[in-house]
PAZADO-939399 format. One record per residue: residue number from 1; residue in three letters; x, y, z of N, C-alpha, C in turn. Coordinates in pm, whole numbers, plus 50000, padded with zeros to 5 digits. Each point is the difference from the previous one (the first is absolute). Example, Ala and Ser with C-alpha at 12.3 -4.5 7.8 and 13.67 -1.06 7.14 Angstrom:
<recs>
<rec num="1" residu="Ala" n_x="51319" n_y="49431" n_z="50780" ca_x="49911" ca_y="50119" ca_z="50000" c_x="50090" c_y="50120" c_z="50000"/>
<rec num="2" residu="Ser" n_x="49965" n_y="50105" n_z="49928" ca_x="50082" ca_y="50119" ca_z="50006" c_x="49923" c_y="50109" c_z="50073"/>
</recs>
This chain:
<recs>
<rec num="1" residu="Unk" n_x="07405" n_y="31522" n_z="23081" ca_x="50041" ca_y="50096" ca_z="50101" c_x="49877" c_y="50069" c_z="50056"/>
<rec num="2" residu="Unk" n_x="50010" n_y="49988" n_z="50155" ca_x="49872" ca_y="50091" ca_z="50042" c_x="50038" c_y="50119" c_z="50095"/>
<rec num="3" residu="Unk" n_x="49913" n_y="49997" n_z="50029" ca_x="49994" ca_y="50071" ca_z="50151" c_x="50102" c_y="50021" c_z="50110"/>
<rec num="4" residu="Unk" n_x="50055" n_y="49847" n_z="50015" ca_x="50079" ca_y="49916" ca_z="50093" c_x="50132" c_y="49993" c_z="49971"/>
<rec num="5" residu="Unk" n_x="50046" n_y="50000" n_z="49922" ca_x="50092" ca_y="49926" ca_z="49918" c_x="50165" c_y="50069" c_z="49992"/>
<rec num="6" residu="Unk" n_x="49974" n_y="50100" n_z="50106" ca_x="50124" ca_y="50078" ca_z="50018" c_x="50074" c_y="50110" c_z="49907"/>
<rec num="7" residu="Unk" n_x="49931" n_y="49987" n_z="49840" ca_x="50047" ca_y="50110" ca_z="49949" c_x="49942" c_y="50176" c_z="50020"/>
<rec num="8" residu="Unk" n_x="49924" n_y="50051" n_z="50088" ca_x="49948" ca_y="50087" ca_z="50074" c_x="50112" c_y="50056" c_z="50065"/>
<rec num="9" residu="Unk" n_x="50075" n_y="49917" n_z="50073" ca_x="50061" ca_y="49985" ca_z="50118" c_x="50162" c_y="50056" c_z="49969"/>
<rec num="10" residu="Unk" n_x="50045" n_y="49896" n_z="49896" ca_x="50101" ca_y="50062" ca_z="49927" c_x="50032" c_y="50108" c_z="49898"/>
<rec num="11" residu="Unk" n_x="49872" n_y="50022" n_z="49940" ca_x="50007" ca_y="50163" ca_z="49905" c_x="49988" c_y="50118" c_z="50141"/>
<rec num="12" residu="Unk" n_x="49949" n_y="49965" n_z="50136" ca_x="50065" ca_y="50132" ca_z="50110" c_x="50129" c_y="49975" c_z="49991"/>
<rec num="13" residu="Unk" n_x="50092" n_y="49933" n_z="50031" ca_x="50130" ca_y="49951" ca_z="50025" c_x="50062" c_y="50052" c_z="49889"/>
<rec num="14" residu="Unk" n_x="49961" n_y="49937" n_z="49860" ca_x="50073" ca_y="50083" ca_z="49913" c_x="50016" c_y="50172" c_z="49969"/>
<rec num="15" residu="Unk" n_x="49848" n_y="50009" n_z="50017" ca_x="50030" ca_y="50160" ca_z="49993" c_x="50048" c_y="50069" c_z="50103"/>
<rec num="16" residu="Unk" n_x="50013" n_y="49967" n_z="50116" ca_x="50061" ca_y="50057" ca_z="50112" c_x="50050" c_y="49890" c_z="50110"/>
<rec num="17" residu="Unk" n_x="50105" n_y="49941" n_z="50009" ca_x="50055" ca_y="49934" ca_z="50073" c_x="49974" c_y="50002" c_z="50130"/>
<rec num="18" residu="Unk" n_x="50005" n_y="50144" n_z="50025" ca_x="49962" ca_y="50061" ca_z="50166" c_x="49896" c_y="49929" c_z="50076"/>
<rec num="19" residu="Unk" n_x="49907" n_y="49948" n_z="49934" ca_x="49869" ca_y="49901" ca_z="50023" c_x="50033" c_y="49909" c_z="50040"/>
<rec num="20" residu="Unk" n_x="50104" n_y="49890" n_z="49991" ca_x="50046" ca_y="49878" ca_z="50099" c_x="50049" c_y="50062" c_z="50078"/>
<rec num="21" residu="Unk" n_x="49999" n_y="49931" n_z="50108" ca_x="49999" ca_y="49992" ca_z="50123" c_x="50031" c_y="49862" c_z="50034"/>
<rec num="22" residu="Unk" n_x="50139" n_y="50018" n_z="50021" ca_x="50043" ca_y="49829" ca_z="50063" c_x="50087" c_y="50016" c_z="50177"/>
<rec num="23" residu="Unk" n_x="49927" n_y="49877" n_z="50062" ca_x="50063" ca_y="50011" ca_z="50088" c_x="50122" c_y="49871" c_z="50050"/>
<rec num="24" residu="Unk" n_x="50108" n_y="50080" n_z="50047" ca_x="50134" ca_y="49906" ca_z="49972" c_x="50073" c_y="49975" c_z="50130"/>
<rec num="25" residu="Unk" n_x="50044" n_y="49913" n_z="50025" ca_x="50099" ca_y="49996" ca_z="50069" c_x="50164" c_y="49969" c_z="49966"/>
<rec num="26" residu="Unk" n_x="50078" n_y="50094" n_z="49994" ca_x="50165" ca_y="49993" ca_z="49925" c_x="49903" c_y="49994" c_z="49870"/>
<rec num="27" residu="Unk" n_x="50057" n_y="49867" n_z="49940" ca_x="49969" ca_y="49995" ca_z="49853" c_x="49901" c_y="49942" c_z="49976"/>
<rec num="28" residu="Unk" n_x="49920" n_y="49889" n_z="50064" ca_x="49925" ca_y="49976" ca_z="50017" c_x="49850" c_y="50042" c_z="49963"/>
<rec num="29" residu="Unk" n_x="49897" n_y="49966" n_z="49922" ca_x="49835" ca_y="50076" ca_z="49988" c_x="49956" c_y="49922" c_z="50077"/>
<rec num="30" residu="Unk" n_x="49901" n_y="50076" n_z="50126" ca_x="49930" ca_y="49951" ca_z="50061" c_x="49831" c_y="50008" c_z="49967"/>
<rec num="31" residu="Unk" n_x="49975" n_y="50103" n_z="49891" ca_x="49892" ca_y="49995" ca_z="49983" c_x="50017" c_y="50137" c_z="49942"/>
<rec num="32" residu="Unk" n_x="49844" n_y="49997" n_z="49881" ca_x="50024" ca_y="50063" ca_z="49923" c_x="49804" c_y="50103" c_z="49992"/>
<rec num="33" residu="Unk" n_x="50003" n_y="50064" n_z="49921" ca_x="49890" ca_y="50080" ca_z="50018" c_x="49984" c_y="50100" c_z="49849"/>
<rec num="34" residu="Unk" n_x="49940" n_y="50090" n_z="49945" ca_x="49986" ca_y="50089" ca_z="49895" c_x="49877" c_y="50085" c_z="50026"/>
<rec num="35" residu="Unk" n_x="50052" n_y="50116" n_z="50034" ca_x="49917" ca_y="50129" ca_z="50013" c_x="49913" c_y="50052" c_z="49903"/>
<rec num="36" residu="Unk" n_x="49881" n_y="50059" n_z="50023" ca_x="49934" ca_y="49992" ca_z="49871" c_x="49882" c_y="50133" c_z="50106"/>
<rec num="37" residu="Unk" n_x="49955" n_y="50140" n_z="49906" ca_x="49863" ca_y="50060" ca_z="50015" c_x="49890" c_y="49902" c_z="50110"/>
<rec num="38" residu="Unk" n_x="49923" n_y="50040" n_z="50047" ca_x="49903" ca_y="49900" ca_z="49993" c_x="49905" c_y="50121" c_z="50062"/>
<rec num="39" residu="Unk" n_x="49836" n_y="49987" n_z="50026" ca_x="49927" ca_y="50099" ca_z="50096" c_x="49894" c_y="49891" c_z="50117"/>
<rec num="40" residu="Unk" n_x="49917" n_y="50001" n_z="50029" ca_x="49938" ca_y="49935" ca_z="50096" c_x="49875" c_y="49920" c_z="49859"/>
<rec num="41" residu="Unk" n_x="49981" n_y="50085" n_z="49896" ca_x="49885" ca_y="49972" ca_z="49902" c_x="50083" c_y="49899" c_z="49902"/>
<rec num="42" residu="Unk" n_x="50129" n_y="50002" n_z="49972" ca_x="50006" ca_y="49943" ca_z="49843" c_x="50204" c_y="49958" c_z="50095"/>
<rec num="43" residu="Unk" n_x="49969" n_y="49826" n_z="49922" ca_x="50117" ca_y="49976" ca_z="50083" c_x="50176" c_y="50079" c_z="49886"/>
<rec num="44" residu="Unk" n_x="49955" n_y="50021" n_z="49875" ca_x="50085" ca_y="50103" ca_z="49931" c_x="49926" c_y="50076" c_z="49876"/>
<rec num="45" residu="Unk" n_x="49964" n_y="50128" n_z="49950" ca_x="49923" ca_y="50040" ca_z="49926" c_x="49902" c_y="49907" c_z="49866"/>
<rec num="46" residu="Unk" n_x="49869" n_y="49977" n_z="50017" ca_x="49952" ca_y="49923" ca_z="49911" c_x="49969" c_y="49874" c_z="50057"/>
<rec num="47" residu="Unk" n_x="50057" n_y="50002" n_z="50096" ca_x="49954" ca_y="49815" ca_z="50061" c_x="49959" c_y="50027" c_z="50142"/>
<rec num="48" residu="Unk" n_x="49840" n_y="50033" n_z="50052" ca_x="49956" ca_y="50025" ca_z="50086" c_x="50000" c_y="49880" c_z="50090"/>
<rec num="49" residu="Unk" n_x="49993" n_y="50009" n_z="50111" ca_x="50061" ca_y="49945" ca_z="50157" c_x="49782" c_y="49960" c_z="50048"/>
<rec num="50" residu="Unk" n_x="50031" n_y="49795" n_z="50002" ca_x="49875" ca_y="50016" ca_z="50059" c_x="49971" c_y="50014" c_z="50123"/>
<rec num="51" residu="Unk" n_x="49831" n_y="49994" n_z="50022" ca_x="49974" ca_y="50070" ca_z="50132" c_x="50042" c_y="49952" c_z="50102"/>
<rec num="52" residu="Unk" n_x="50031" n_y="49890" n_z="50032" ca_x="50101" ca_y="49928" ca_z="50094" c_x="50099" c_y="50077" c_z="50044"/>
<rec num="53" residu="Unk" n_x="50102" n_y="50010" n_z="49893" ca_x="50151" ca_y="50065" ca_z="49993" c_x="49992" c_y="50162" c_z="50057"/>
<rec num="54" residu="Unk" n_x="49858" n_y="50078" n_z="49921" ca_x="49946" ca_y="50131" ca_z="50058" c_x="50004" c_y="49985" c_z="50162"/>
<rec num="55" residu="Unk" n_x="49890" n_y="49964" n_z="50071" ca_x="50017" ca_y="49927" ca_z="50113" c_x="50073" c_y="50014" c_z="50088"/>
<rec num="56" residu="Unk" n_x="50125" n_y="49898" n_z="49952" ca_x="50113" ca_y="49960" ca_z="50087" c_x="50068" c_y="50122" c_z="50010"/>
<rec num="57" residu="Unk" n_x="49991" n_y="50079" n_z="49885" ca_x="50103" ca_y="50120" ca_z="49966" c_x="50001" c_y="50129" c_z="50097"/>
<rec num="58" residu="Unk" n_x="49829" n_y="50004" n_z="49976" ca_x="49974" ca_y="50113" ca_z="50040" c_x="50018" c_y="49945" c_z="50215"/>
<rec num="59" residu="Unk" n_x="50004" n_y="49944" n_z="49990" ca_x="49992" ca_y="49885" ca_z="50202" c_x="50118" c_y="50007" c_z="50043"/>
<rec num="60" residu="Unk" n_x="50140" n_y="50014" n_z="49903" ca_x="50112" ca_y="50017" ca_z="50013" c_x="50013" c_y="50170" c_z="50033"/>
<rec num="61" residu="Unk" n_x="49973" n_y="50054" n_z="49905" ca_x="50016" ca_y="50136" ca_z="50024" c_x="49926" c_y="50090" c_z="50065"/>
<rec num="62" residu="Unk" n_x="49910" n_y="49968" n_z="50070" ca_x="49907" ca_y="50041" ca_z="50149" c_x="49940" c_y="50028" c_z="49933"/>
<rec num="63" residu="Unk" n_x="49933" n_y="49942" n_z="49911" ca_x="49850" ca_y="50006" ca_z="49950" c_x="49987" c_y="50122" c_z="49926"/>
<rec num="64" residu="Unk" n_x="50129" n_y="50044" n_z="49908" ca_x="49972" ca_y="50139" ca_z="49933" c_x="50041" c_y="49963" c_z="49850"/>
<rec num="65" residu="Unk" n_x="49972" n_y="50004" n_z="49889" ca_x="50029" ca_y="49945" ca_z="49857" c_x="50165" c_y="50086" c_z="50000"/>
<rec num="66" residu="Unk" n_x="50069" n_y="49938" n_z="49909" ca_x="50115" ca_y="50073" ca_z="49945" c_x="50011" c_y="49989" c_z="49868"/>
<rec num="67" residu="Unk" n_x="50050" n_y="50132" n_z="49976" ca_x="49999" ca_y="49995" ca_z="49844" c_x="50145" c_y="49955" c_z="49922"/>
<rec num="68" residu="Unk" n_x="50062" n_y="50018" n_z="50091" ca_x="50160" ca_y="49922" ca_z="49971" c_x="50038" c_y="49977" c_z="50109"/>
<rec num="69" residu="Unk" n_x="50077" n_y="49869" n_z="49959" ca_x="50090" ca_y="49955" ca_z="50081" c_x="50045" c_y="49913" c_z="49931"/>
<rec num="70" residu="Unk" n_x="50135" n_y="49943" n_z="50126" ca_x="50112" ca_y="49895" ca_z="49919" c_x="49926" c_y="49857" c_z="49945"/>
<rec num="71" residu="Unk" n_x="50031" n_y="49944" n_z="49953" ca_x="49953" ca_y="49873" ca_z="49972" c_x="50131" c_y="49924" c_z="49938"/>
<rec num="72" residu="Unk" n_x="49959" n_y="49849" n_z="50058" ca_x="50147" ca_y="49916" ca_z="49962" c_x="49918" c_y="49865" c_z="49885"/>
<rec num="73" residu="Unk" n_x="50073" n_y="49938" n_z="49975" ca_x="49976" ca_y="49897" ca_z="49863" c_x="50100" c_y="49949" c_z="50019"/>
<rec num="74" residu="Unk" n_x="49983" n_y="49818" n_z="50001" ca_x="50083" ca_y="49904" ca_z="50018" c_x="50109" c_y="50032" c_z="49867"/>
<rec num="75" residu="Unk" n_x="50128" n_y="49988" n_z="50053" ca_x="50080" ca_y="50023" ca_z="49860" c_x="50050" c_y="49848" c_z="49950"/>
<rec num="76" residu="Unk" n_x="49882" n_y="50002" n_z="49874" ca_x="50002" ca_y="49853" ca_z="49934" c_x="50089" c_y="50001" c_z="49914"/>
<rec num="77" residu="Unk" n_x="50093" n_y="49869" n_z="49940" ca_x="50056" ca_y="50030" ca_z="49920" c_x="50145" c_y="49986" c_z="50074"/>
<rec num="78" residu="Unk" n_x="50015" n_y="50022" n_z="50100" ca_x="50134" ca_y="50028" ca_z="50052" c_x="50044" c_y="49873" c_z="50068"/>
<rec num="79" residu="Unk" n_x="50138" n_y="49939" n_z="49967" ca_x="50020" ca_y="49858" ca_z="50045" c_x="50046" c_y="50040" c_z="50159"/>
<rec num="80" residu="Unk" n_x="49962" n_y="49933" n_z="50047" ca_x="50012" ca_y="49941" ca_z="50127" c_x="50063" c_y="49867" c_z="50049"/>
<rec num="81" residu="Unk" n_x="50087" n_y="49980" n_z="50099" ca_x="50053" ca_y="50109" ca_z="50112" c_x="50118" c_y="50053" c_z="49857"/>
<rec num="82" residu="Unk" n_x="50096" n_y="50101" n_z="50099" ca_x="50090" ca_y="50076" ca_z="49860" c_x="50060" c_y="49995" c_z="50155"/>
<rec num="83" residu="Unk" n_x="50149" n_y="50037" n_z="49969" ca_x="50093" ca_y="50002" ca_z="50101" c_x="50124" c_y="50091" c_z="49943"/>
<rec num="84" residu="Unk" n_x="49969" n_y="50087" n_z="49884" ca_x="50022" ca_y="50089" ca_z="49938" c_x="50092" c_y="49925" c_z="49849"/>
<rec num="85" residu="Unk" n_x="50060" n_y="50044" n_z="49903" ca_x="50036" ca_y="49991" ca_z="49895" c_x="49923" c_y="49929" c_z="49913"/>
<rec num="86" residu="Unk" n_x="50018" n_y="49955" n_z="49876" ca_x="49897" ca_y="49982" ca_z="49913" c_x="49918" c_y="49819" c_z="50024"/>
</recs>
């Protein structure tokens, strides 16, 4: 298990559900997402953002650092397509 590997992704989900973010049509998932801390320096506390990602970040936000903001994370783990029930 690393980095990658989606369990990150699902301990937000577990501890607070509110963090997915799915988008649906009727019953349907059209796509899915997981909310997470993030700042312009570190893409979630402890795992700093390289200078690239700094960069892009700060180019997005008119060239001013932020110290929070939203940040999304592929929600791995989750079967796809779902058309609702189990």
């Amino acid at each position: 298990m690393g980095e990658n590997d989606g369990t990150v992704e699902m301990k937000y989900v577990a501890e607070d559900p509110s963090h997915l973010i799915l988008w649906k049509d009727g019953e349907m998932i059209l796509g899915h997402a997981i909310w997470h801390e993030s700042t312009t320096y570190e893409h979630r506390k402890g795992v700093p953002r390289d200078q690239e990602e700094k960069r892009l970040l700060k180019e997005l936000l008119g060239g001013k650092p932020s110290q929070i903001a939203g940040g999304f994370a592929p929600a791995k783990g989750l079967r796809e397509p779902h058309s609702g029930g189990s």
